[in-house]
Structure formats: C-alpha cells, structure tokens
C-alpha positions as CSV (number, residue, x, y, z in Angstrom):
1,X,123.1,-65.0,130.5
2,X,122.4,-63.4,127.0
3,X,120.9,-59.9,126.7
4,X,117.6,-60.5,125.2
5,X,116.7,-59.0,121.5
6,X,116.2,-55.6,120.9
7,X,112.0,-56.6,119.5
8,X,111.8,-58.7,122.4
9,X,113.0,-56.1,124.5
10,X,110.9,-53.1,123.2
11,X,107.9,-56.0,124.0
12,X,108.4,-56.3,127.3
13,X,109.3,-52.4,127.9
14,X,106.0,-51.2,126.5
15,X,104.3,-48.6,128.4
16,X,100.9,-49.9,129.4
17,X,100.2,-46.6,131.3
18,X,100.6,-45.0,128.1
19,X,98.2,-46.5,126.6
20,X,95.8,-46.9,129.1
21,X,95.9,-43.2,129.4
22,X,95.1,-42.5,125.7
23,X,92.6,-45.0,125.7
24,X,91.0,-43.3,128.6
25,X,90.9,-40.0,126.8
26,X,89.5,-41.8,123.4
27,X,86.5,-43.5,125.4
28,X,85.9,-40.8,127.4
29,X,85.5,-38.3,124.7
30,X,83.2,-41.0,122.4
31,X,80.7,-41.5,125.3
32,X,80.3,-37.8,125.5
33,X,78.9,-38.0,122.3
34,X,77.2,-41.0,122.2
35,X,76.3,-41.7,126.4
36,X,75.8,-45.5,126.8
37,X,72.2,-46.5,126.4
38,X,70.0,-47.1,129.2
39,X,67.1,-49.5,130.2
40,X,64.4,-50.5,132.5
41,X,64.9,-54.4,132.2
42,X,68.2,-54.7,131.8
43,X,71.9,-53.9,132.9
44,X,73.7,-52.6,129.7
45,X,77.2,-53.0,130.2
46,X,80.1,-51.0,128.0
47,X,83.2,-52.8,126.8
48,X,85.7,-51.8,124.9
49,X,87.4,-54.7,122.4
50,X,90.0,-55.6,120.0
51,X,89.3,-58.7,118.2
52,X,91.5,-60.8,116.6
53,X,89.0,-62.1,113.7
54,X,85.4,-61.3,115.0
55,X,83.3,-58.1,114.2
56,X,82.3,-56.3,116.9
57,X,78.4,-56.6,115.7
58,X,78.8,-61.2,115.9
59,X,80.5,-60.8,119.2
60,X,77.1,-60.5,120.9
61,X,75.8,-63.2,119.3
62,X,79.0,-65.4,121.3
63,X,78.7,-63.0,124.4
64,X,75.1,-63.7,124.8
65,X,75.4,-67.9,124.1
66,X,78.0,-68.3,126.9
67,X,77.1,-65.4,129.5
68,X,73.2,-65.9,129.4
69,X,70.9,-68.6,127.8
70,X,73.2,-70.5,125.9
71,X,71.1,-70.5,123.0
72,X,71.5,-69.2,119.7
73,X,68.1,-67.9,118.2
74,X,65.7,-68.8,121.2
75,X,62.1,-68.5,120.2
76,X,60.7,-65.2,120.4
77,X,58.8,-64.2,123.5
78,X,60.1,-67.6,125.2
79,X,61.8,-67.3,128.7
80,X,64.5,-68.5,126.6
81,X,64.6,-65.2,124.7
82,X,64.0,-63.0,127.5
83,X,66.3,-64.3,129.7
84,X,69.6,-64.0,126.4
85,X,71.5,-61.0,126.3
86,X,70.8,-58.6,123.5
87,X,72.8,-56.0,121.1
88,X,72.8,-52.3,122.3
89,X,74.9,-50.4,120.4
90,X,78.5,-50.4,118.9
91,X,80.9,-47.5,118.1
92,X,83.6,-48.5,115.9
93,X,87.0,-47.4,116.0
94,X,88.4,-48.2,112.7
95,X,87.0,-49.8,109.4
96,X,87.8,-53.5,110.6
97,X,84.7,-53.3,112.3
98,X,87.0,-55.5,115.1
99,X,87.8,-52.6,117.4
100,X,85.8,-50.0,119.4
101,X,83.1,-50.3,121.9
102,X,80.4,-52.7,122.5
103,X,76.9,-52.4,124.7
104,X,75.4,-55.1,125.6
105,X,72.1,-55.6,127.3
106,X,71.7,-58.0,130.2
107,X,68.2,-58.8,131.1
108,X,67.1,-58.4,134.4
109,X,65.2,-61.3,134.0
110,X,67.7,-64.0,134.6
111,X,69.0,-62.3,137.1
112,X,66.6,-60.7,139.8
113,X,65.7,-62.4,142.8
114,X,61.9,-62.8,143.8
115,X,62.4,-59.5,146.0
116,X,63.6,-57.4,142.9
117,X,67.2,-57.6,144.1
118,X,70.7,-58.5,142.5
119,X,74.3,-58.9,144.1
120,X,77.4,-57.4,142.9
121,X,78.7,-60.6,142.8
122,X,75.9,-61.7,140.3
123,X,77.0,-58.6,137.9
124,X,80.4,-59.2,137.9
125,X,80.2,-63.3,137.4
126,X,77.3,-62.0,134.3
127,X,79.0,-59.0,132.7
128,X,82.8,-59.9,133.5
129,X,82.2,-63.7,132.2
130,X,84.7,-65.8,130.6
131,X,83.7,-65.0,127.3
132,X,84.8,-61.4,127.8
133,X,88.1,-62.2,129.3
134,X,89.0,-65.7,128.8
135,X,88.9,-66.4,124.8
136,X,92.1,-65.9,122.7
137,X,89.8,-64.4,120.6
138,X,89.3,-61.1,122.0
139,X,93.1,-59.1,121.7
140,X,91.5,-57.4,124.4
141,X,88.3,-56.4,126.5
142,X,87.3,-54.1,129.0
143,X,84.3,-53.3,131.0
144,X,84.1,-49.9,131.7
145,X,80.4,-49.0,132.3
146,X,77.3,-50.6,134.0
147,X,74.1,-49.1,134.0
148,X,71.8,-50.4,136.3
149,X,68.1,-49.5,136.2
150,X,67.3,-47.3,138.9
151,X,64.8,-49.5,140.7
152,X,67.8,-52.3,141.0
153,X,69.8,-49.7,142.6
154,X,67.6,-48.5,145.1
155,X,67.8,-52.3,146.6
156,X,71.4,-51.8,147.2
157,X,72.0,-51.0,150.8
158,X,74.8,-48.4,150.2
159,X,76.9,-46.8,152.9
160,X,75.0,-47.1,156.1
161,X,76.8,-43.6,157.1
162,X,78.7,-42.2,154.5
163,X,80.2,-38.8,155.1
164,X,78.3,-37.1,156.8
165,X,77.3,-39.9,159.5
166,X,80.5,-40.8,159.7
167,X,81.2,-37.2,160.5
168,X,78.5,-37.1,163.4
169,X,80.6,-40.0,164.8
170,X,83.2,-37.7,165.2
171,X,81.4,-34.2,165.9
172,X,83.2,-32.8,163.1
173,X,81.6,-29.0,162.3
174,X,81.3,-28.4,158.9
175,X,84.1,-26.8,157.2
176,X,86.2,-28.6,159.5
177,X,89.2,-31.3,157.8
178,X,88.7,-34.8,158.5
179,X,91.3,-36.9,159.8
180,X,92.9,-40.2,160.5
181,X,96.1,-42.8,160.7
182,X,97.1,-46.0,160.4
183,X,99.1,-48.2,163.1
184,X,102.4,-48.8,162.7
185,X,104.3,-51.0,162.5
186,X,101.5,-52.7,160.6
187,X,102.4,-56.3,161.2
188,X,104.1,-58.9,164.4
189,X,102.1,-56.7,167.0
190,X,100.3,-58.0,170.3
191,X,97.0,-57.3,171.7
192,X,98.7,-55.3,173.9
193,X,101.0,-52.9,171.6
194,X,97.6,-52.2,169.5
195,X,96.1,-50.7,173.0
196,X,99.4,-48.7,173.7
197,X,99.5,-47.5,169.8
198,X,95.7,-46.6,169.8
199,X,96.5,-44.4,172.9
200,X,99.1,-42.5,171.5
201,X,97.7,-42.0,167.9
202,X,94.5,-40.6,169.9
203,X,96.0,-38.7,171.9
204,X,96.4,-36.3,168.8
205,X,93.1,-34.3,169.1
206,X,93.8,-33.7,165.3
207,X,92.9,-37.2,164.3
208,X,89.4,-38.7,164.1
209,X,90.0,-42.1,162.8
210,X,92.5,-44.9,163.6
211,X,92.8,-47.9,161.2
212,X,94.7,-51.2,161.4
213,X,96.7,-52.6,158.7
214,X,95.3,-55.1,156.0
215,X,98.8,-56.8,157.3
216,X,97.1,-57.4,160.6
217,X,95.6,-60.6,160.3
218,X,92.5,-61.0,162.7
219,X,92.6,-63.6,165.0
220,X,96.4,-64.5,165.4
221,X,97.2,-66.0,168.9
222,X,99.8,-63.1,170.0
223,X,96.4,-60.3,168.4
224,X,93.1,-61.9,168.8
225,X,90.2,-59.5,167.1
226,X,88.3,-59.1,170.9
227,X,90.8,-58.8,173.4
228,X,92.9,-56.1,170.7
229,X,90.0,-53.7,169.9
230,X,89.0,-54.2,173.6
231,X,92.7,-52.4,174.9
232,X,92.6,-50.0,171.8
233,X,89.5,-48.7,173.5
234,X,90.2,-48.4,176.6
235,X,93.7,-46.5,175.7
236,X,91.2,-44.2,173.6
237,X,89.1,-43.5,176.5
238,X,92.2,-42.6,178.6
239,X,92.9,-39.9,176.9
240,X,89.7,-38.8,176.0
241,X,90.4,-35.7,178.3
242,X,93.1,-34.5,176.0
243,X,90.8,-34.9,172.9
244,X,88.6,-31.5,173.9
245,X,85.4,-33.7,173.2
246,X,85.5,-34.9,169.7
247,X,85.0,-38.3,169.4
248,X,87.6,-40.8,167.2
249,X,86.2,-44.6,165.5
250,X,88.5,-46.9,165.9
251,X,88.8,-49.6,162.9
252,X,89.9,-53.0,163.0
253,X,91.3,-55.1,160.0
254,X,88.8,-58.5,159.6
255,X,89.5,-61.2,157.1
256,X,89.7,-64.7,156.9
257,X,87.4,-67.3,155.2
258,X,83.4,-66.7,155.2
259,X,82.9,-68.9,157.5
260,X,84.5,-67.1,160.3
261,X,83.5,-63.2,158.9
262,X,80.4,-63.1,160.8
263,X,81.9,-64.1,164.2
264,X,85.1,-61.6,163.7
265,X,82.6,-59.0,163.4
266,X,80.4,-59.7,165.7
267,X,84.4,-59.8,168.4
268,X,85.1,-56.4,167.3
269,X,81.7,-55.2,167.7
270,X,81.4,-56.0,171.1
271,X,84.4,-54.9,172.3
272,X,84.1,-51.5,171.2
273,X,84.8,-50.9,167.5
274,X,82.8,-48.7,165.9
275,X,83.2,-50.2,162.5
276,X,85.7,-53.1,160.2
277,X,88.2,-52.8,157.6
278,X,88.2,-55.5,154.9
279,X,90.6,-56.1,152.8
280,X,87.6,-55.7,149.8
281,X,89.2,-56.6,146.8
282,X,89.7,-60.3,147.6
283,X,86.6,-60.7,149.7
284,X,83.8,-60.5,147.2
285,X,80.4,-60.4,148.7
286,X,81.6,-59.8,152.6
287,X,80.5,-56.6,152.5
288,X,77.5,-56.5,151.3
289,X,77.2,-59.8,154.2
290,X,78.3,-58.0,156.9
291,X,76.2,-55.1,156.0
292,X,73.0,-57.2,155.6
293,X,73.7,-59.2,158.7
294,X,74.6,-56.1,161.3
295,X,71.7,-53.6,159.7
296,X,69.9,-53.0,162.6
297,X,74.1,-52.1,164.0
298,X,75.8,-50.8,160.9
299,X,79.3,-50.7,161.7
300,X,81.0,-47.7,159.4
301,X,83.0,-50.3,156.9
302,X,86.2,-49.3,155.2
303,X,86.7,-51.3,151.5
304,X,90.3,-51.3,151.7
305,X,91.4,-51.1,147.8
306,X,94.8,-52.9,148.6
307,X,95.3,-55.2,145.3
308,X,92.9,-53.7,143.1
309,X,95.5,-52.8,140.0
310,X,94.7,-56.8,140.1
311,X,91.0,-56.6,138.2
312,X,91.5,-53.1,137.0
313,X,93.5,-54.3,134.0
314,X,90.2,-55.8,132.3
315,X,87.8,-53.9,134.9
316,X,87.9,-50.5,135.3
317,X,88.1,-48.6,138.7
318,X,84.3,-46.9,138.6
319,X,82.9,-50.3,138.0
320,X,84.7,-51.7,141.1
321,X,84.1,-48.8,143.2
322,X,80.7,-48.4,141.9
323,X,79.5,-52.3,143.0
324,X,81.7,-51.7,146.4
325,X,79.5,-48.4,147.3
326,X,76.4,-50.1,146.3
327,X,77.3,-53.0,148.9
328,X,78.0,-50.6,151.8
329,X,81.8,-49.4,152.0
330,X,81.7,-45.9,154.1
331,X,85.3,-45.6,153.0
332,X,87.6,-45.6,150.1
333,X,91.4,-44.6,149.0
334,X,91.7,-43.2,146.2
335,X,95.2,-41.4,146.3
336,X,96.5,-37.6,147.3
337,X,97.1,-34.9,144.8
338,X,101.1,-34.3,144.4
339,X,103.3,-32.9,142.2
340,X,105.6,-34.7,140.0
341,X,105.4,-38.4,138.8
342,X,102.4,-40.8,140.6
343,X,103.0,-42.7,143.9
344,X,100.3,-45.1,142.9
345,X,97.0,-45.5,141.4
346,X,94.4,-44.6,140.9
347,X,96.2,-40.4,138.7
348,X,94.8,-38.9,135.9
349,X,91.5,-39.5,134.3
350,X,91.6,-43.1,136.7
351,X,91.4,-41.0,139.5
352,X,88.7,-38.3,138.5
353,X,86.6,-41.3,137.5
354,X,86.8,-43.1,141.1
355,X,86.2,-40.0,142.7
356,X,83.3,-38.8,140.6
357,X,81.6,-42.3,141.2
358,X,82.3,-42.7,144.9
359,X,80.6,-39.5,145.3
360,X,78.1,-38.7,143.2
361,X,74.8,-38.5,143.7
362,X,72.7,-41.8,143.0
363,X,69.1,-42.5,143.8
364,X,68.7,-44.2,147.4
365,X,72.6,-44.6,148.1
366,X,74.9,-42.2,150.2
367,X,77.9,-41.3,149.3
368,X,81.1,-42.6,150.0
369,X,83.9,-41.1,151.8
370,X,86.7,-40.8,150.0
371,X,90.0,-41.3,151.6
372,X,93.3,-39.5,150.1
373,X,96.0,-41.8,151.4
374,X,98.9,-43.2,149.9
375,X,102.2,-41.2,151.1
376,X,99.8,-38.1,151.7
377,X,102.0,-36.0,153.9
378,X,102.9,-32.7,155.6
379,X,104.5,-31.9,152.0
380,X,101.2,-32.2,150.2
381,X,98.9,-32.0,152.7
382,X,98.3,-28.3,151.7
383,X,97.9,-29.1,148.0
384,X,95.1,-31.8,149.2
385,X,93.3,-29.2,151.1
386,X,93.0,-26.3,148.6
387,X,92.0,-28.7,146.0
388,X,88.7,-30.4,148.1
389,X,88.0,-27.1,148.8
390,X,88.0,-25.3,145.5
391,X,85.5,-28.4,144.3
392,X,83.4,-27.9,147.6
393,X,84.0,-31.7,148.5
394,X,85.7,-31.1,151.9
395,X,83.1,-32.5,154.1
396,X,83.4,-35.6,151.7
397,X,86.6,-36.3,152.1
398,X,89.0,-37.9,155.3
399,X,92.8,-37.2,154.9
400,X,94.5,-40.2,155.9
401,X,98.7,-40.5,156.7
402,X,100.1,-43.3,158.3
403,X,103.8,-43.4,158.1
404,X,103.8,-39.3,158.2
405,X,102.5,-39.4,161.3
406,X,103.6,-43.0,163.1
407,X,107.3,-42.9,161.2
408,X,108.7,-39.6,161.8
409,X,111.3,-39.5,164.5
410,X,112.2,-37.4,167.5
411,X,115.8,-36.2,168.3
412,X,116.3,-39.3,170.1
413,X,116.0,-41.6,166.6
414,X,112.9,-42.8,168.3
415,X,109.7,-42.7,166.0
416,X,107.7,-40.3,167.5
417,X,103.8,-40.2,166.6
418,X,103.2,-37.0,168.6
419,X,105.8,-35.3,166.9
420,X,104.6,-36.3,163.1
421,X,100.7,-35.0,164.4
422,X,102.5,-31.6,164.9
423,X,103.9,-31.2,162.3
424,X,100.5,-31.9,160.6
425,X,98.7,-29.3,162.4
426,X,101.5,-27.2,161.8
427,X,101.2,-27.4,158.3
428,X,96.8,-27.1,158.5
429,X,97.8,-24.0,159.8
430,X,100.1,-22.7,157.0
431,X,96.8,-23.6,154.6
432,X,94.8,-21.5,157.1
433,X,97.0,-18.6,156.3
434,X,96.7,-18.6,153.0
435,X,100.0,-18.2,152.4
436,X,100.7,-20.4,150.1
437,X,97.8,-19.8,148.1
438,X,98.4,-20.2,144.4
439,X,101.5,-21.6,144.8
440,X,102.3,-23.6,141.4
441,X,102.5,-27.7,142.7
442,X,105.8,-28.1,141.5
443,X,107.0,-25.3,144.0
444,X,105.1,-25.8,146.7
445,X,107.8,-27.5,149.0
446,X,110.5,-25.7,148.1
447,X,108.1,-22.7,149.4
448,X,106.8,-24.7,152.3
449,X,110.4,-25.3,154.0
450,X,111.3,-21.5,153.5
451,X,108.0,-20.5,155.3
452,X,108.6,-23.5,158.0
453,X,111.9,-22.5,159.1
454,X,111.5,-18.6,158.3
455,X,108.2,-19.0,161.2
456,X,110.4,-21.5,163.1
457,X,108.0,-24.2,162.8
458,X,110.3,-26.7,164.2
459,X,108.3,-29.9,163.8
460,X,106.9,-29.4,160.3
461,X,110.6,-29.0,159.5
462,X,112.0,-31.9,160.4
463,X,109.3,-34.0,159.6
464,X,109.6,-32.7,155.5
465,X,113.3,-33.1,156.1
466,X,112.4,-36.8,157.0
467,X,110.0,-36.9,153.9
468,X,111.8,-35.3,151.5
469,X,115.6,-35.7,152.5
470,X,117.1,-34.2,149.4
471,X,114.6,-32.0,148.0
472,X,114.0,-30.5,151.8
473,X,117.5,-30.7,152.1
C-alpha cells in the first residue's frame, strides 16, 4: 500500500486537543466579559459556530424553524410565537459575522409539563437538535451552556444523598478521605466470585465503597443481579468485625433495555445493595426513572461516565454533567491530578469545568460526589489529597482505584488485593506526614520511592514498582 500525501496526512494528524483547548481558553475568557443572558421563561442555550455561508444573526431564524414552531414569522402574541425560539445575543469572533457564539432562547412554553417540570431528555432532544449538529451548513457547533430558570431547576430531583449522605452511609468523620474500588477482573465472573471478591476488597477497613464493572452485564445466567449482590453482602458482613464499625455500600452495575431497569433495580435492592451503577451515558433518562420510581428508597446512584468523549465533541462536559446531576447521579469520575501528559479526559480547563458544575452550589440540588478515578494510584494518590484539600473540597470528593488495589501482586505472582490496600494506607500516611509537602508534581515519585524504601515501607514499594516499572525502577 502507498503512503498517503503529505496534505492528506497533516489532515488526518491534526491535533483536535489543541484546538479544543484554545478554544476553551477563547470562550471562556469572552463569557467573562459578556456572561450568557438569563431568563425567567426560557432556557437560553450558548453555542459556539462556524458557518460555512450563514451569519451568525439568520441562523436563529433556521435554529428556531426546525427546533421549535416551525414557523417563520408566527403572529405576534400567538401560541405560535411564544412557543418559537428567540435571538439572545451573539459575540462575533471575526468580521465574517459566520464565527463566534450564539444564545438562543428556548421558551419554556413548549416545553413545561402541566406540573412546571422538564426532562433532561427534553433539553437535550430541544437545544442539541438536528439543526445544530446535523446540517452541512454549520462547519461546526457546540453547546456549551444552559441556563435554566431557577424555578425549572428546583423540580429536578438531584442527588438523593450526595456527599455528605453518602458519607453518613459510611460514618465517615469529617476531615476524613473517602474511599473505594472496583472488582476485578471486571468481566466472565460468577455469582459466586463477586461474593468472594466483595469479601476481600472489604476486608480493607480503608475502603468505603465497592463498585462493579460497566463490563458486568446484569443478569447473565453464570451472574444474575439478586443472587450476586445477595453473596457480595453476606461476604461484607463477614468481615464486618475487621472493618472497626464503619460501614461500606456496595454498588452493582444495571443495564439493559428500559423495559427490564425497573425490575434489575428493584433485584439489587432487595438483596442488599445500597445503591446502582449505570452505565449513564448510553441510558438517557434511566436515571432520572429510577430516581423517580425508588424516591421514597433512594438508592445512592453512580452515573458512570464511560463513553462520554462520544457527545462531548458537539456537547460539552458541564452540560452533560450538569443534566446528569439534575436527574440524581450521587457519583461522578472526573479524573486524578498527575503529573506529566493526561491518562484520559476530562484535564485542563475540561476538567475544572466538570468539577466546578458537579459541585457547586445550585438552588434545591445537592451536590455531587465527585469521583477521581482513572489510574489514580499509590503514585498520585498524595498529589490528589493535597490538592482537595488546599480547595477545601475533601469531604466532596471519594478517591476511587481499582487496578491499584485488585492488580498488584504478592511475592507469589498472585494478585493480591490486601497487599495493593497497604500500600494505599501506606502512602495516606506519608501525606499525613507532611513530608512531601510542596513537592513539585513532576518530582513527586521519584521523592516518594526514596522516602518508601528509606522508611522501609515495603508494600508501597512494590506496589509503585508495579505501577511505575521504569520510572520506580
């Protein structure tokens, strides 16, 4: 085969990280200046667009024809009129007039429900329609801002526990870390291997919080959802004795089609869990079901994020996170501070965003706990800590590690989840110290292994060995 072009080539090797990163600074720095507009009867929704031919001032005009009414010059004061979107502000970029950002008004009403209510799935089918995405017209689009009117938010459920009930759960002091694993091997597991697993994860009083895979599929015949969470239980509660009282919630994974949600729930329920994981970016509006069906119940629900780069390349994170906090998710990843170039998404202004909206505070809605995961490890654990703390979100946040814990393996070659849990509470206990306290990021392991074997903490050792084989070298 032929080696492609060097144009072609320089096409396909474009750096869309790049630019989405400059692009984040631009909009971010123009809507300080000029917030986005805000109104009582209607969603107003920020976009930013490059058009091919169209001003940014005529796109409403096509925006508001194919997303609401689908009329062009309805009569004033008709139910036509109120119920078309409306023009609420442009910021131009260049003198095209084709590129920049766009706020448009969608009226709440032809949208609320007799009650006063919307669904996130009614915002996103409104403000991320076809129009926006789907024309050849529009070089590109984003949606990167909803503002909802404060008296449509406060009819959002919203985490039923958020951190600090979540937190209770537990009886986790203030002050004190929060945190959790994930069972491995994540996939090809029986009922009976998720009891044994669940027993030896909890056995670590360190952790708080056990959560299946999104790779475990629900009702398999080898894993059904009851009998699975029934033995995870009851291996919790044999070691209960070794956990010094503190309690742990124990997560299974639920999907499937909506017909069945409701009845995988209610399995887990009574068998024991204390809340679900869904994998919530492909299972739009089964959280907001499941937390309108169970609220006199709430299970604590985890909006797994798996998938999500998916929408965020014409939606951006907050939106997504913002509509998945408003339907009930007491959990979400975001990713671990660490040195050096990203694991995954969200980094960078991406990630400041999702936190900032996951937590922040909005009128009737808890907050949601945000979960640094994603190869979080005894090697930036530290780093984690120190920077939760020096924002004063600590109580807000659960520190999750799966394969840190459930992969690292003894001196047998046997993976050994007791020894991985050491190793973490080894390296809590370095951070207690304050030893490495202003330690610059980029030298913080090299500093950590000198401390670990210079205090002969044997476990922490091996398990950044493991982690890090050459730099730990």
């Amino acid at each position: 085969m032929k080696i492609l072009d060097s144009s072609t080539l320089a096409l396909f090797w474009h750096d869309a990280d790049a630019r989405e990163m400059r692009l984040r600074e631009v909009i971010a720095e123009r809507l300080a200046l000029q917030p986005p507009p805000q109104r009582e009867d209607a969603v107003v929704a920020t976009y930013f667009m490059a058009m091919r031919n169209l001003k940014l001032e005529k796109a409403v005009a096509e925006i508001a024809y194919h997303a609401t009414s689908g009329i062009k010059n309805p009569p004033p004061g008709s139910l036509l009129a109120q119920c078309t979107a409306q023009p609420a502000g442009v910021d131009l970029f260049d003198n095209t007039g084709r590129l920049g950002l766009l706020h448009v008004a969608f009226p709440l009403k032809m949208m609320l429900q007799p009650d006063g209510h919307l669904s996130s799935c009614d915002l996103l089918h409104t403000a991320a329609a076809a129009i926006l995405f789907d024309v050849y017209e529009n070089q590109d689009s984003r949606l990167i801002n909803l503002q909802i009117p404060e008296a449509v938010l406060r009819t959002f459920p919203g985490p039923a526990h958020g951190p600090q009930g979540f937190r209770r759960l537990c009886g986790l002091p203030p002050g004190e870390p929060a945190f959790g694993t994930i069972l491995k091997p994540t996939a090809g597991l029986t009922a009976q291997e998720v009891g044994q697993l669940s027993g030896e994860a909890a056995a670590c009083s360190l952790l708080v919080f056990i959560k299946e895979d999104e790779d475990l599929y629900p009702n398999l015949e080898y894993a059904p959802m009851g009998q699975r969470t029934r033995l995870a239980k009851e291996a919790i509660a044999q070691v209960a004795d070794k956990r010094g009282g503190r309690g742990l919630v124990f997560l299974p994974h639920v999907s499937g089609a909506p017909g069945e949600i409701l009845a995988t729930v209610e399995a887990a329920l009574e068998a024991g869990a204390e809340g679900v994981m869904f994998g919530e970016t492909f299972a739009g509006g089964t959280v907001r079901m499941v937390r309108d069906t169970f609220r006199d119940r709430p299970p604590l629900i985890y909006g797994h994020n798996a998938g999500i780069g998916v929408k965020t390349r014409a939606i951006w994170r907050e939106v997504i996170d913002l509509l998945a906090r408003l339907d009930g998710i007491d959990f979400r990843q975001t990713a671990p501070v660490r040195p050096g170039t990203p694991f995954l998404r969200p980094y960078g202004q991406e990630w400041t965003a999702s936190e900032e909206i996951l937590s922040r505070p909005l009128p009737g809605i808890l907050p949601t706990t945000l979960v640094r995961a994603g190869a979080l490890d005894q090697g930036n654990l530290i780093l984690n800590l120190e920077e939760t703390e020096a924002r004063g979100i600590g109580d807000g946040v659960m520190f999750l590690a799966g394969s840190a814990i459930n992969s690292i393996k003894n001196a047998q070659g046997k993976y050994d989840p007791a020894l991985g849990a050491l190793a973490m509470q080894q390296a809590i206990g370095v951070h207690r110290t304050g030893t490495l306290r202003g330690v610059k990021a980029e030298a913080h392991l090299k500093e950590l292994v000198a401390l670990a074997e210079r205090e002969r903490l044997g476990e922490l050792r091996e398990a950044l060995r493991q982690r890090y084989s050459q730099e730990a070298a």
